[in-house]
N, C-alpha and C positions, 0 to 999 in steps of 0.2 A: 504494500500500500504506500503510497505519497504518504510526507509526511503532514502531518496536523498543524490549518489554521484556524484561529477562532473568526468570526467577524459579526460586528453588533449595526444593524443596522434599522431602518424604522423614518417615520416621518419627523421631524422638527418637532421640538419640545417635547420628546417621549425621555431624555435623560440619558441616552446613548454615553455620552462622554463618562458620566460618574458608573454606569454598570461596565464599561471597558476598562477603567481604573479597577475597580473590586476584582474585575475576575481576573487580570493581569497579576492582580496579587495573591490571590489564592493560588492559580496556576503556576506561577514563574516566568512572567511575559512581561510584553514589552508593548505598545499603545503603538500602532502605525495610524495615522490620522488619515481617512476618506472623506475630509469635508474638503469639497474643491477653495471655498472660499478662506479657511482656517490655515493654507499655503502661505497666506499676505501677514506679512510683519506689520504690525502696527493695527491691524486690524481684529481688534480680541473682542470689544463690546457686543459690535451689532452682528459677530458670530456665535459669539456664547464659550467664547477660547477657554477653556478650563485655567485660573490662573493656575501659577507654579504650586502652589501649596494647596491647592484641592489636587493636585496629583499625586499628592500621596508617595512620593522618592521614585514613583513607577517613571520610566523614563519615555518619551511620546518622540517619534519621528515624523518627518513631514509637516512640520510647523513653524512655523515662518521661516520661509523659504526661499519666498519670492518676494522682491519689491514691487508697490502698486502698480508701479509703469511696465511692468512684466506678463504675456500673456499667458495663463494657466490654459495646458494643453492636456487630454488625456492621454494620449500616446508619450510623452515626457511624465506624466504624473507614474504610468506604466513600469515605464522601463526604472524607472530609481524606488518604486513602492515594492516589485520584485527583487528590489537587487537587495532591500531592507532585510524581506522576508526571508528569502533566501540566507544570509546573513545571520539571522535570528534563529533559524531554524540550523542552520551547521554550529549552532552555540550552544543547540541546546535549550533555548528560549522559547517560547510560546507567543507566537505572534499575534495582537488582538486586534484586527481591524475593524476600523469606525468609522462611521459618517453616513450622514445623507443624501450623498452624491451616487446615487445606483449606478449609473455607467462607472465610476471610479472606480466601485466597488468592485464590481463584474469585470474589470478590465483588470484588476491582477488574480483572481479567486481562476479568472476562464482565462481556457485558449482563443482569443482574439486579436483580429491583425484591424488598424484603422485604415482608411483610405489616405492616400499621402496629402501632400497639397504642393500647388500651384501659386509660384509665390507671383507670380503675373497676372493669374487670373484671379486672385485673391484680393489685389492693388486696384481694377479692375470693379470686380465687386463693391471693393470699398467705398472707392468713387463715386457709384452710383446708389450707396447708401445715404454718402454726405450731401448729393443733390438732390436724389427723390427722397429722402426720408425712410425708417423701418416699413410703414405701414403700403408701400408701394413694392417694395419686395416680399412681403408676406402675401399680398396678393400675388404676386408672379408664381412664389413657390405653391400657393392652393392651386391655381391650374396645374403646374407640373406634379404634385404631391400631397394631395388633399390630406393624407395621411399624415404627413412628417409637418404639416400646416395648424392641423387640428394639436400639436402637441407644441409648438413653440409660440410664446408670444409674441402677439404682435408689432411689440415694444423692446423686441430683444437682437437689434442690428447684427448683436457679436456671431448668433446661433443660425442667423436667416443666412447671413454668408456664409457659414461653413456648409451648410443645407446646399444653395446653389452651387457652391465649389464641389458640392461633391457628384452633386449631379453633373455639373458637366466633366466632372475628372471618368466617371465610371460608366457616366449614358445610363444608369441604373435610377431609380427614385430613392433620394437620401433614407426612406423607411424601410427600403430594402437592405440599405447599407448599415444599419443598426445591429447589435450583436445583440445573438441571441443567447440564456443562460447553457454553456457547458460547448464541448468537453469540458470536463474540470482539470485545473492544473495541478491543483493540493489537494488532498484531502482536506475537507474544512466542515466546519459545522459551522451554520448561518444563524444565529441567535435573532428574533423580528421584534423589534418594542411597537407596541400602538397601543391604543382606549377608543373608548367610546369617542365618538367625531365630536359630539357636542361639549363634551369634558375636555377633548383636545383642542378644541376653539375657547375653548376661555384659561387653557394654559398658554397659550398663544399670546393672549392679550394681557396675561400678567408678564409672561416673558417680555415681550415689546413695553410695557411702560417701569420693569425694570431695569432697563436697556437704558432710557433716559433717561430714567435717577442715577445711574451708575458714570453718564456720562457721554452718551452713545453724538451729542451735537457736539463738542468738544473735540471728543476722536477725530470726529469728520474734519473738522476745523483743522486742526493738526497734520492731517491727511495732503490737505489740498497741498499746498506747497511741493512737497515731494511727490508731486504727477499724478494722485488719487483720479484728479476728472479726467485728464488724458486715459488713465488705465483701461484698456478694454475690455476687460473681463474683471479687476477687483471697481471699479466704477456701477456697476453695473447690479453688484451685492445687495437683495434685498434690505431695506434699510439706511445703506447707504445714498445708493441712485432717489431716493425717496429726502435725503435729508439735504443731496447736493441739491439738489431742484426746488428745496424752498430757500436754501441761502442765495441761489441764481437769483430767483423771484424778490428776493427780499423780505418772505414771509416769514413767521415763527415758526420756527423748524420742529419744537413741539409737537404743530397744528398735523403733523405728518403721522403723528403715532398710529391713527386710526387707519389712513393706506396704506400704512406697514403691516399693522395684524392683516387687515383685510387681505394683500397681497400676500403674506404671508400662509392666511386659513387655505388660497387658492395655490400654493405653492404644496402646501399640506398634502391635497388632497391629489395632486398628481403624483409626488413622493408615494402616498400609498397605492396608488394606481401602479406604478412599477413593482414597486416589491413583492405588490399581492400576484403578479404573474409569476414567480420564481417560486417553484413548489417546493424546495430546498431549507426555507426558509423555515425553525420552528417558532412559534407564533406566542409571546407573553403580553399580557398586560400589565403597561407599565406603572399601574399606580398598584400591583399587587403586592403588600406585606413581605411577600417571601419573595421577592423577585432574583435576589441573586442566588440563592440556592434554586429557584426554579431553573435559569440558566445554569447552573453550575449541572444540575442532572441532564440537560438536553446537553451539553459538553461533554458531559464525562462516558455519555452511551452513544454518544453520534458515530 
């Protein structure tokens, strides 16, 4: 058999971060980070970064990584989240992956190759993002791709070009070029956190307005100077993109908390739309009493 990874994954606000710490410690493991956005230094608030001292001495890889003006790729997230793992496992260690980035996920757990890119045709694209706007290529790709259309937002420049780049690198429809779970590379057991939807929408909303107590306009604030609004992909970070656009406007950047959950509950509920496809996946609730011994038994017999 391959050898054994664990990985804790689930929608936003189910606590993935604090049950990845407990079972690294009961196991003898080590925290590899699958949150695409938790790459970016400087960016810990309006991700939910575990500080250093909720991690408990366990040691986390893939955490700030990248400067904001850096593009976060999954085929790069790829090749160094393996090279971790791999690593951790010739040690001896027990690798514990987390986040709620499902392709991140799936992209070192499975055997997957991504489409390359076109750094012309990419330049290209870009161009005609900065002049027609998102919402003119998100129509282009619903004719080509009704499918790979219905899943990205309309609002999301970064994901609508790689969409068209890759249709025309492969002639294929970008939803065809999506990987699907397995072969498997490790052996792994998929630990799933969720709750009831309704209970998860109003953790949502304490999450987000403890974000702003904590500091989450400040961060931003912070941010901006070292390239945060240039950044293509950490700019773009729910929360973030949400808090640049009212200091743009000149608004109270407060006034945003409620399109952050909102975006947020709708960010939720595609996170659990992926996951729930992957039948790999054993399935807790995360507001239950026993939760880490319930994960510790789906571990220890998987």
């Amino acid at each position: 058999m391959n050898p054994r990874v664990v990985a804790v994954v689930g929608p936003t606000a189910t606590g993935k971060s604090d049950l990845a710490v407990q079972l690294a410690r009961r196991l003898g493991g080590e925290v590899v980070n699958a949150d695409a956005m938790q790459l970016y230094r400087g960016m810990d608030i309006g991700t939910a970064k575990l500080p250093t001292a909720a991690r408990c001495g366990v040691r986390h890889h893939l955490i700030d990584v990248l400067d904001v003006t850096e593009t976060a790729s999954v085929a790069a997230y790829q090749r160094d989240a393996r090279r971790v793992v791999e690593q951790l496992l010739t040690a001896g260690r027990v690798p514990v992956l987390t986040g709620g980035s499902g392709l991140y996920v799936r992209a070192v757990l499975d055997e997957l190759d991504f489409p390359g890119t076109a750094p012309e045709l990419r330049a290209e694209l870009e161009g005609e993002l900065a002049e027609q706007g998102a919402p003119a290529l998100h129509e282009r790709l619903h004719r080509l791709d009704p499918v790979a259309a219905g899943r990205i937002l309309p609002s999301n420049g970064r994901r609508l070009v790689r969409a068209l780049e890759v249709i025309r690198i492969t002639g294929r429809p970008f939803s065809a070029a999506l990987p699907q779970p397995g072969p498997a590379r490790y052996r792994a057991v998929i630990v799933g956190l969720d709750t009831d939807p309704a209970l998860l929408d109003a953790r949502v909303g304490t999450r987000v307005d403890r974000m702003f107590a904590q500091g989450l306009v400040a961060e931003v604030r912070d941010l901006l100077p070292g390239g945060l609004r240039e950044g293509r992909t950490a700019s773009q970070a729910l929360g973030y993109r949400q808090v640049i656009t009212a200091l743009d406007a000149g608004t109270d950047p407060a006034a945003a908390a409620e399109s952050i959950a909102a975006a947020t509950r709708r960010f939720v509920r595609r996170q659990r739309s992926w996951f729930r496809r992957d039948p790999r996946i054993r399935w807790l609730d995360c507001q239950q009493p026993d939760l880490l011994e319930g994960a510790l038994v789906h571990t220890c017999n998987g």
